[in-house]
Legacy VTK file of the C-alpha trace (Angstrom):
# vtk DataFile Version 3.0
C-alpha trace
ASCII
DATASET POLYDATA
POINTS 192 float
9.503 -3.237 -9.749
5.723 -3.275 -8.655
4.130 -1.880 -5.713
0.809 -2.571 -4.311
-1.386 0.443 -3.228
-4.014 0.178 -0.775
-6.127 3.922 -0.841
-10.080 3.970 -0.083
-12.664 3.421 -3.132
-14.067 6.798 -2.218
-11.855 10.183 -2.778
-12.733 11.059 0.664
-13.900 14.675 1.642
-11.371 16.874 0.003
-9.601 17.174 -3.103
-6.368 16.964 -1.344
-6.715 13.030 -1.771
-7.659 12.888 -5.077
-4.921 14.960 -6.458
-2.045 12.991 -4.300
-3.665 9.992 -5.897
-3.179 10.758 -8.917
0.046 12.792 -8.392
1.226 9.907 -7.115
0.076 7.643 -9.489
2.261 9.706 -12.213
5.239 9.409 -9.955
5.436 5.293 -9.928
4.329 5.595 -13.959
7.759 8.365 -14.254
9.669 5.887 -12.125
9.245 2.849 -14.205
6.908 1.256 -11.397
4.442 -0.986 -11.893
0.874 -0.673 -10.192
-0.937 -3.555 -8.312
-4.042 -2.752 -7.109
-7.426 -4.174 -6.189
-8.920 -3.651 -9.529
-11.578 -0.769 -9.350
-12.245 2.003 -11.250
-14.173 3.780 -7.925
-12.616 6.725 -5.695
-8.650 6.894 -4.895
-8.000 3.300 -6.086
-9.529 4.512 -9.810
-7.963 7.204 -9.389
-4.261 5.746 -8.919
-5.006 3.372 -11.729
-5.664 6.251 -14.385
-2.457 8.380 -13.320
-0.417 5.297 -13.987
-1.888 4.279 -17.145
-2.076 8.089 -19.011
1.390 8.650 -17.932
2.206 5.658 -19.983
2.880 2.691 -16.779
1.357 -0.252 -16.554
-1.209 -1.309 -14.013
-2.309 -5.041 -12.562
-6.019 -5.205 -10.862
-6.945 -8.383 -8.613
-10.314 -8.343 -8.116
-13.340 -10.637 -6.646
-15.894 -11.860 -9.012
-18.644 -10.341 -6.704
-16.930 -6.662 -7.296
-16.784 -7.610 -11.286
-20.600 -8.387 -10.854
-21.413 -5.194 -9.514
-19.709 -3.293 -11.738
-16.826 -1.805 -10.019
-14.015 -3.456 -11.905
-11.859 -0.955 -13.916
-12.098 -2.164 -17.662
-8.811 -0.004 -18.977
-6.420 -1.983 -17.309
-2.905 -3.627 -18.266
-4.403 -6.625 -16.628
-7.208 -7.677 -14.559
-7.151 -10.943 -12.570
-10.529 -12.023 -11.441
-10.747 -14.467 -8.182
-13.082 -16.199 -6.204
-12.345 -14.379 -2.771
-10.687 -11.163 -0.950
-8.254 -13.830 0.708
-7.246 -14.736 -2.690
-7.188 -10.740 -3.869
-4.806 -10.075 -1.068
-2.175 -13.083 -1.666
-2.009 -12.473 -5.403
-1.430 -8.598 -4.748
1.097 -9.464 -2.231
3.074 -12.244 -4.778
3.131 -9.915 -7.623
4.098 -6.839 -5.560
7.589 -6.298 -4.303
6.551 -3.668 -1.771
3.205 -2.072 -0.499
1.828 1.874 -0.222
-1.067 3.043 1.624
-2.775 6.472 0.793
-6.165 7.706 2.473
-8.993 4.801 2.774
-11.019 3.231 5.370
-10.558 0.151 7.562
-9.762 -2.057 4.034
-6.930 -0.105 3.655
-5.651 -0.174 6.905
-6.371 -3.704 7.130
-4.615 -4.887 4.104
-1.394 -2.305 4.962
-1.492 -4.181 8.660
-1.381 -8.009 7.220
1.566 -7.153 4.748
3.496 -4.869 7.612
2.796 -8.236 9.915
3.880 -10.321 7.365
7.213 -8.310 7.115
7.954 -7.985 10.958
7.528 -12.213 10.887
9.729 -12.655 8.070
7.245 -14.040 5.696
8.499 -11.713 3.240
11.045 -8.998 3.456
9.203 -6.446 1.142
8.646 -2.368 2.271
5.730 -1.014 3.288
5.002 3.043 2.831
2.557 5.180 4.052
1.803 8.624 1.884
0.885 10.489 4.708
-1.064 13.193 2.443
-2.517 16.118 4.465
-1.311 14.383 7.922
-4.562 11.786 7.508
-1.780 9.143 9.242
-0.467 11.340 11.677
-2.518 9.390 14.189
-1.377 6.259 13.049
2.232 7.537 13.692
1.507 8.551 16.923
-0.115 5.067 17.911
3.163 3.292 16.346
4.963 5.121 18.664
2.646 4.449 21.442
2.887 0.460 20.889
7.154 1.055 20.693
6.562 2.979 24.208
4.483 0.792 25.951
6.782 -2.324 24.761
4.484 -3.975 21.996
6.457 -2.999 19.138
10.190 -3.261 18.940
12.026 0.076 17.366
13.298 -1.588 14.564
9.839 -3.237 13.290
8.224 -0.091 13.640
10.855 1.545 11.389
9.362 -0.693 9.026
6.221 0.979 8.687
7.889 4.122 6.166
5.538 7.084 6.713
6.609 10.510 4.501
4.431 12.877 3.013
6.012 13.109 -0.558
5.668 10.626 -2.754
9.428 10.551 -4.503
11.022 10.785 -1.669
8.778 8.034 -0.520
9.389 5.933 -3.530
13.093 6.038 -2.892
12.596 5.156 0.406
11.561 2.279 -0.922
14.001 1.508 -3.585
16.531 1.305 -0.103
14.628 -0.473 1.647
16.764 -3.321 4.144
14.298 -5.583 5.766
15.892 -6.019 9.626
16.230 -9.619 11.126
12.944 -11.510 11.307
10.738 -11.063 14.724
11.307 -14.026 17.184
15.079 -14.424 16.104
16.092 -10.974 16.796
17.759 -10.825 20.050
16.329 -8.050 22.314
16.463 -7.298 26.089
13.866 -9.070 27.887
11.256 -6.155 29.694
LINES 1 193
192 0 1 2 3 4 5 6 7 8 9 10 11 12 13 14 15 16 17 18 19 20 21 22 23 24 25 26 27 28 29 30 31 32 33 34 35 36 37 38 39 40 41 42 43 44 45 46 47 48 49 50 51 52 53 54 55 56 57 58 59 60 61 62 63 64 65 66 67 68 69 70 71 72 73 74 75 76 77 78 79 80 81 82 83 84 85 86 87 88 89 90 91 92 93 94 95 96 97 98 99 100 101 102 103 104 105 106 107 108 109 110 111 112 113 114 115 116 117 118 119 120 121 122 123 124 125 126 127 128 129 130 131 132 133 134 135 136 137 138 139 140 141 142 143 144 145 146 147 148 149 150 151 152 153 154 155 156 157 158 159 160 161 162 163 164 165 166 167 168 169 170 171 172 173 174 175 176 177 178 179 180 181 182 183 184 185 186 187 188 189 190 191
């Protein structure tokens, strides 16, 4: 199994992040889980990548050309894919990925969580996606999933889809079980 993480490329303003990086970085590497990633060596996503490779697991970056060019690419990997674009960094780490994690980032994280969390809801792939909810930084998030289910923009069962937990193995197990509900447009749901 691999799972994509999506965390920020800074380590944010307490150590809280950086050590539930890398804790959970050593938790995929104990489970036998691969890491795909975006490739840096810079903040949480650096910080992932390290966990995973001293605890022995192995670790796939995608990553643009312009990123190699300034020097951000992490040059200890497993493997490094270089591409032309972020479009094609996101659809590699989504084909080689069977499910996706956010930790603490910026609007690149939440952006590429949201486009694989779509992607699920529409059926375009069936594949978890887990939010490490370290320190409450998604709480939120939560709240505004729950918001969208309220105010009928979100049906229940999509929005289940979104796993948020603030442990990493339990997490990770949640993802192991993972059961992707009907696809959105074919489920049958009372009209509002």
């Amino acid at each position: 199994m691999a799972l994509c993480v999506f965390c920020g490329s800074s380590s944010g303003s307490s150590p809280v992040y950086a050590e539930a990086a890398a804790a959970f970085g050593r938790a995929l590497a104990r489970a036998g889980i691969d890491l795909v990633y975006g490739g840096g060596h810079v903040g949480l996503m650096g910080i992932v990548a390290d966990a995973v490779l001293q605890a022995g697991g192995r670790v796939t970056g995608v990553i643009p050309a312009e990123l190699v060019a300034r020097e951000l690419a992490h040059d200890g990997l497993t493997e490094l894919h270089v591409v032309d674009t972020m479009h094609e960094r996101k659809a590699m780490m989504a084909e080689l990925s069977d499910g996706f994690v956010a930790l603490p980032g910026g609007a690149g994280t939440l952006e590429e969580l949201f486009e694989q969390w779509t992607w699920a809801q529409l059926g375009i792939h069936a594949k978890p996606c887990g939010v490490l909810n370290v320190g409450g930084y998604f709480d939120p998030l939560r709240t505004m999933v729950d918001r969208m289910v309220g105010h009928g923009f979100l049906a229940s069962e999509y929005a289940a889809m979104l796993m948020f937990d603030d442990d990493a193995n339990s997490l990770l197990e949640r993802i192991r079980n993972f059961s992707a509900p009907p696809r959105e447009w074919t489920a049958t749901r009372p009209k509002p």
